[in-house]
C-alpha positions in Angstrom: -32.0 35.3 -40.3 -30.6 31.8 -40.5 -26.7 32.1 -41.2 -23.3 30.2 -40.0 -19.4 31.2 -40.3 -16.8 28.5 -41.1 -13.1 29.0 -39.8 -10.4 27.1 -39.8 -7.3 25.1 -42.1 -7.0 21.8 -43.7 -4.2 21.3 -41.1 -4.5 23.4 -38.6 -6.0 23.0 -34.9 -9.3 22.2 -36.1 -12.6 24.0 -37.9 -14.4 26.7 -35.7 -18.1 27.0 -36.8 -20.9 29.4 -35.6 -24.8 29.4 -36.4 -26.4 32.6 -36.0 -30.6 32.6 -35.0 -30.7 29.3 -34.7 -34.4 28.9 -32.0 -34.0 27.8 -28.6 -35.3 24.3 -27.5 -34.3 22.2 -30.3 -32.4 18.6 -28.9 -29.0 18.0 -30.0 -28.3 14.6 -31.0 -24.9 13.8 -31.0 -24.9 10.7 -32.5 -26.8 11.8 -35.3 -24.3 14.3 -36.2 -21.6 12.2 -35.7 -22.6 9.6 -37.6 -22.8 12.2 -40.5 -19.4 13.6 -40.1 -18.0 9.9 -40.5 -20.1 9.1 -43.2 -18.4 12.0 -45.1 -15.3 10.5 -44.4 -16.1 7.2 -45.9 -16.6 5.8 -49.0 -15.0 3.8 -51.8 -11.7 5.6 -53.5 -11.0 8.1 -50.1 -7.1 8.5 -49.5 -4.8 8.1 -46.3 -6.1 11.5 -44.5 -9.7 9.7 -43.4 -7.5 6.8 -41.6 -6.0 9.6 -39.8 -9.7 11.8 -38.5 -12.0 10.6 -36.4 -14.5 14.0 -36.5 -17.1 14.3 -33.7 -18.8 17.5 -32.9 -17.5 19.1 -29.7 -19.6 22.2 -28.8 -18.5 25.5 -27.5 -21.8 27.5 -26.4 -25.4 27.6 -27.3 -26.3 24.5 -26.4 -26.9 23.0 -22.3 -28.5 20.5 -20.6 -28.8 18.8 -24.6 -31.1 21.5 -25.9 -30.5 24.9 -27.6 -30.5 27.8 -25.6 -31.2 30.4 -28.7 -27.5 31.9 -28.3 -25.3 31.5 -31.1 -24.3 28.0 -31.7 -20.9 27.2 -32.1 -18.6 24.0 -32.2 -15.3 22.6 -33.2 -14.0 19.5 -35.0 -10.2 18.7 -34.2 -8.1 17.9 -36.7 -6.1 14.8 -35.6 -3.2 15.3 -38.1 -2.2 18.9 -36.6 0.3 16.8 -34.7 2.2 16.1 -37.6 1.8 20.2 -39.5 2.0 22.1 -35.6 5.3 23.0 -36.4 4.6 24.4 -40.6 1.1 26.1 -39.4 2.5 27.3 -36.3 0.7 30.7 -36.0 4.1 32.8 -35.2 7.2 31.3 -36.0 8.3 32.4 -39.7 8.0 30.0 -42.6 11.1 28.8 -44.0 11.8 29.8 -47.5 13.0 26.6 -48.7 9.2 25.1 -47.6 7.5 27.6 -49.5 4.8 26.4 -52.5 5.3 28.4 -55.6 3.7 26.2 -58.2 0.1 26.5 -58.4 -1.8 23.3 -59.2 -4.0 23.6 -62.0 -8.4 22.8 -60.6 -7.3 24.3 -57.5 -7.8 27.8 -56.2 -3.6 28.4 -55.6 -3.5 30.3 -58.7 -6.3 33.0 -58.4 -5.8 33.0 -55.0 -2.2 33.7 -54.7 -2.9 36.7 -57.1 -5.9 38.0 -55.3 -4.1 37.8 -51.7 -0.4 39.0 -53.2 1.0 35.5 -51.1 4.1 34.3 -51.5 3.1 30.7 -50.6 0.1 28.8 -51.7 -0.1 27.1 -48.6 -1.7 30.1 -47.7 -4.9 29.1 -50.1 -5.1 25.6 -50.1 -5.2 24.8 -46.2 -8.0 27.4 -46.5 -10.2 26.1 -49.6 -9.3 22.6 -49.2 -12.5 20.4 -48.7 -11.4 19.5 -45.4 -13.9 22.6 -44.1 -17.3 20.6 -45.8 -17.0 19.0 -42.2 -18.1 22.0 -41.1 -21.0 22.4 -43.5 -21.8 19.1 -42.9 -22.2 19.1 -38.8 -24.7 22.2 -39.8 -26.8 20.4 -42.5 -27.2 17.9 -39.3 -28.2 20.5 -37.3 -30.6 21.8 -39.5 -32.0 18.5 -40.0 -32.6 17.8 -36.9 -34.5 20.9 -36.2 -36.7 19.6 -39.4 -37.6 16.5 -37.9 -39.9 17.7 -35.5 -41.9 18.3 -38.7 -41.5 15.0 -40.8 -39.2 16.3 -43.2 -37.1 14.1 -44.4 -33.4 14.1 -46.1 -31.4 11.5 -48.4 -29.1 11.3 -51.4 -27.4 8.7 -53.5 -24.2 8.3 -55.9 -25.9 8.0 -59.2 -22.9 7.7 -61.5 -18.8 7.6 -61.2 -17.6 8.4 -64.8 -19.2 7.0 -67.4 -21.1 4.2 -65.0 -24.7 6.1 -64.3 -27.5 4.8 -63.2 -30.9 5.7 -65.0 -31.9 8.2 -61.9 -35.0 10.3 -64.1 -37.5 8.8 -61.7 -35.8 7.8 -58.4 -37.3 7.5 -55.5 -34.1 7.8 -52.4 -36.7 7.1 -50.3 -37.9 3.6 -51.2 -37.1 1.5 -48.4 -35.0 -1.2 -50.8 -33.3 1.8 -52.5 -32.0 2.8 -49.0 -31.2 -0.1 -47.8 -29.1 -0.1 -51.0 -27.6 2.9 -50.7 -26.8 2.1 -46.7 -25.0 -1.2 -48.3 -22.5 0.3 -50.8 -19.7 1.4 -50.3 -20.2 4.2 -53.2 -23.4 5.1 -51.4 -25.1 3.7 -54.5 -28.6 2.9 -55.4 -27.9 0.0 -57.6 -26.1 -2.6 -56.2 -25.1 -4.3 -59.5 -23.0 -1.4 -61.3 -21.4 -0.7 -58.4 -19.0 -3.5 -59.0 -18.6 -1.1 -62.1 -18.0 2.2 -60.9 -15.4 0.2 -58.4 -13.4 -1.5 -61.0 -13.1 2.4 -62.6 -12.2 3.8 -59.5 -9.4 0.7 -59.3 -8.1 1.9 -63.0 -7.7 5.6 -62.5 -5.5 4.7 -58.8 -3.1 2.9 -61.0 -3.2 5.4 -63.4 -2.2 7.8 -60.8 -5.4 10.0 -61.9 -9.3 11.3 -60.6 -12.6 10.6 -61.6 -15.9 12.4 -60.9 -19.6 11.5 -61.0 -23.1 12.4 -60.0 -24.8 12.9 -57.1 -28.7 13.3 -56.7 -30.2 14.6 -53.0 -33.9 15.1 -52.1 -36.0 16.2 -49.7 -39.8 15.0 -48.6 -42.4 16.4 -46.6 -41.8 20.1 -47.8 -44.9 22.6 -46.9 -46.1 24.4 -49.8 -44.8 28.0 -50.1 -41.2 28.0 -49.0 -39.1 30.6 -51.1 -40.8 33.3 -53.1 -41.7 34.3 -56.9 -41.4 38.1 -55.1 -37.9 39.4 -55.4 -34.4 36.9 -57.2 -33.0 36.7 -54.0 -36.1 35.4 -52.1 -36.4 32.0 -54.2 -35.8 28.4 -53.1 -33.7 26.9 -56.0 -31.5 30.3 -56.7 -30.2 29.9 -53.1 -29.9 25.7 -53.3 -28.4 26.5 -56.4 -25.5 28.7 -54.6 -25.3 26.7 -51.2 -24.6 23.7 -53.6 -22.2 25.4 -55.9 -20.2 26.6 -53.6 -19.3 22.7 -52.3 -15.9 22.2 -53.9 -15.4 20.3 -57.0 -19.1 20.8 -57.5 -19.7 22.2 -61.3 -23.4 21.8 -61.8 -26.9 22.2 -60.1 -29.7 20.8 -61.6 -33.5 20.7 -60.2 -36.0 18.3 -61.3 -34.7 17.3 -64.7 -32.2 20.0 -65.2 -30.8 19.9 -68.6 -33.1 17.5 -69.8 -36.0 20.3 -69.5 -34.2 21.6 -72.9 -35.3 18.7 -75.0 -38.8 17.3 -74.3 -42.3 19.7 -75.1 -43.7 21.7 -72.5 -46.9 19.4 -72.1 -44.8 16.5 -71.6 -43.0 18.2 -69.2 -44.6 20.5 -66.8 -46.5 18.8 -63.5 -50.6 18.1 -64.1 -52.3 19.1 -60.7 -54.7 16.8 -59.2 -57.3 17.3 -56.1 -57.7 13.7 -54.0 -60.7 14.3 -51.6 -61.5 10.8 -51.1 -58.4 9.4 -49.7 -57.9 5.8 -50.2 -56.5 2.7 -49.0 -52.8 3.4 -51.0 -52.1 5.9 -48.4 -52.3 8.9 -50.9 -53.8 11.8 -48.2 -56.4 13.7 -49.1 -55.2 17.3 -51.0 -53.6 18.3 -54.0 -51.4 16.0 -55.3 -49.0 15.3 -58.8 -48.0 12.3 -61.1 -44.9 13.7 -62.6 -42.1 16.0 -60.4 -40.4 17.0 -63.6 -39.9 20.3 -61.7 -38.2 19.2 -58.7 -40.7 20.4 -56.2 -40.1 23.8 -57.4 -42.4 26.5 -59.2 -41.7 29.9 -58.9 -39.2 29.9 -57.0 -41.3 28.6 -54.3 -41.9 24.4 -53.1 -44.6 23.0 -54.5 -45.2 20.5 -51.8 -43.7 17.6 -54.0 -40.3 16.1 -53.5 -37.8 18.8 -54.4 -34.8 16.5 -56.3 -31.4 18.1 -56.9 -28.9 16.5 -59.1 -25.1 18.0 -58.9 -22.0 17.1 -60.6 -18.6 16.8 -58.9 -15.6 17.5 -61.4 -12.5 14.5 -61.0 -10.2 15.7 -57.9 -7.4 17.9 -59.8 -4.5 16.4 -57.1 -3.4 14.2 -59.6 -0.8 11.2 -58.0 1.5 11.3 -61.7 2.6 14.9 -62.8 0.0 15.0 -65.9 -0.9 18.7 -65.4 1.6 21.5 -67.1 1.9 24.5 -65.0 4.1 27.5 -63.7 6.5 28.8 -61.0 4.4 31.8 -60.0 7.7 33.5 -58.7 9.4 32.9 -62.4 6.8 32.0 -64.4 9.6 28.8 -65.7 7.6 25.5 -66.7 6.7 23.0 -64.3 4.9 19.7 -63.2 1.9 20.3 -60.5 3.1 19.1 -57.3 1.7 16.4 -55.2 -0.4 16.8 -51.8 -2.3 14.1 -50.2 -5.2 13.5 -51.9 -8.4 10.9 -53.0 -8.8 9.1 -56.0 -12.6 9.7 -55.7 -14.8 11.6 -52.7 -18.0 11.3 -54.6 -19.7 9.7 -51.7 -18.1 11.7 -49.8 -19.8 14.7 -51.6 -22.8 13.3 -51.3 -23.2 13.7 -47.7 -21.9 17.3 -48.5 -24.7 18.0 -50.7 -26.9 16.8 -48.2 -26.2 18.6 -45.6 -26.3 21.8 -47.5 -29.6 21.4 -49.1 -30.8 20.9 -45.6 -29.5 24.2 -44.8 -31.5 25.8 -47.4 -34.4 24.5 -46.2 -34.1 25.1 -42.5 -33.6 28.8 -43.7 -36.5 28.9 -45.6 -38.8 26.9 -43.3 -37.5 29.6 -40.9 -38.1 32.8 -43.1 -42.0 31.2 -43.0 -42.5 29.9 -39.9 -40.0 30.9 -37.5 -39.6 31.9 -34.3 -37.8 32.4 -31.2 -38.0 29.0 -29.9 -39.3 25.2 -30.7 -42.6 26.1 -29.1 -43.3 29.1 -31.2 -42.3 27.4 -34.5 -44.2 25.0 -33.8 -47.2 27.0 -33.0 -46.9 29.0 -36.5 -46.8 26.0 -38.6 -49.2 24.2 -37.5 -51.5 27.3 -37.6 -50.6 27.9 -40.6 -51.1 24.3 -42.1 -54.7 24.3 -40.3 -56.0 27.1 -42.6 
């Protein structure tokens, strides 16, 4: 079964990741990966820490010669400012009182997770559940996604809002070629060129404001086979584990597929997907098979693709590392009043999330395409799939 482990702090040596069952004979590209690791450190509204990281992918094992061997695949992405933290994360010498974090800032996982762990510093927590490890996630998505391009399927997501600036995404196509050339363009990884002079000019109000602002993030996927996931058992469908692999992104507070929320206010025959059968093919390009007009469900019926695009929309809460003490909160060690305290921080990473969310839908597909149609190596993948799609 399809898995990776993520290890590693937001300023320590560097993030340690392993794949597990990932086939032999699949070709690494670098570049690929590494342009997706600096993709997630760009974007409109990101603070001083991306000017300090470069990421690239360094592998450890499982990969030789530029190809997967089948053994556990495992890598490392150096964090650049451990130069400057060697001697407070130093893995032996004791931590000076006087440097110790007792405040817990409120958004953030200190609190619980200075309880939970009975710490005495919420350094402790934070270098751990910091977003810094989505670098990690991200590298894997690429992996995964590579793997799934030897059969056409295809990955992209957009910005579709920041704040109250949306875009009107119901029917969005990510991959029309002037919508990603769009997206490629902006700086907020947005479709719409013209509000994102908008979303910009609110990003600009809340850094002098010393404050955070969210938005929306849509990510899709093409090309899917029917049948990935199952209606069978709750664990064994498609959106319940997109659903968790996107949650558990930080500052991610919603998942929606197809039209989410919006399913809640429209009738049942204006909503659900017509099936159609094409077996005259014609000169549009539409292939000959079953086919829809509407993808209101997100390429998702039971738990299991429907061979439409499958569109996830998520929403990323504002940063809680505020730059002006605005948030009321406690001394954990005398539970006196306080200010949250400052650490480096962005006004706005939505783009940034974006590649995130990416990268872990592309996970949940690669471990479903390989529940279905997997094997040992390339070779034998391939060999099951396209059995399979003969039939």
């Amino acid at each position: 079964m399809l898995r990776f482990l993520t290890a590693g702090e937001s300023h320590g040596k560097g993030l340690i990741t392993i794949i597990d069952n990932f086939p032999s004979g699949i070709k690494i590209d670098e570049d690929f990966i590494n342009e997706k690791l600096k993709l997630r450190q760009s974007g409109y509204g990101r603070g001083a820490r991306q000017k300090i990281e470069t990421d690239k992918i360094e592998f450890l094992s499982g990969v030789r010669g530029g190809y997967t061997t089948g053994s556990p695949v495992s890598f490392f992405i150096k964090n650049k400012d451990y130069e400057n933290w060697k001697e407070r994360m130093d893995a032996y010498k004791p931590v000076p009182e006087e440097t110790k974090i007792h405040i817990p800032r409120p958004g953030h996982a200190d609190f619980a997770g200075s309880l939970k762990y009975g710490l005495d510093d919420i350094r402790n927590v934070l270098e751990r559940s910091s977003a810094r490890e989505t670098a990690s996630r991200v590298a894997v998505g690429a992996i995964c996604r590579i793997l799934l391009r030897n059969f056409d399927i295809d990955f992209s997501s957009a910005v579709v809002g920041i704040g109250d600036v949306k875009i009107d995404a119901d029917n969005i196509n990510l991959f029309d070629g002037d919508i990603l050339e769009n997206i490629k363009r902006s700086e907020l990884r947005m479709p719409d060129l013209d509000l994102e002079n908008s979303a910009k000019a609110l990003i600009d109000k809340m850094k002098d404001e010393g404050d955070t602002i969210g938005g929306l993030i849509t990510a899709q996927v093409k090309n899917l086979p029917v049948g990935l996931g199952s209606f069978t058992q709750w664990d064994e469908k498609l959106d319940g584990h997109i659903a968790m692999s996107l949650m558990s992104i930080q500052a991610i507070k919603s998942v929606e597929i197809g039209l989410g929320v919006r399913s809640a206010f429209i009738s049942g025959s204006k909503y659900q997907d017509s099936i159609y059968y094409n077996d005259n093919p014609d000169n549009k390009g539409k292939a000959k098979g079953f086919y829809r007009k509407t993808d209101n469900a997100g390429g998702i019926e039971g738990g299991m693709s429907n061979g439409e695009i499958i569109s996830v929309r998520c929403a990323m809460k504002p940063i809680p590392t505020l730059m002006k003490p605005y948030l009321d909160t406690v001394d954990l060690n005398t539970g006196s009043p306080q200010k949250a305290f400052l650490e480096r921080s962005d006004v706005c990473a939505v783009p940034a999330a974006s590649i995130v969310v990416e990268a872990a839908l592309a996970f949940s597909i690669c471990y479903f395409f390989l529940k279905k149609f997997g094997g040992d190596s390339l070779a034998e993948i391939k060999r099951n799939y396209f059995a399979i799609s003969r039939e």
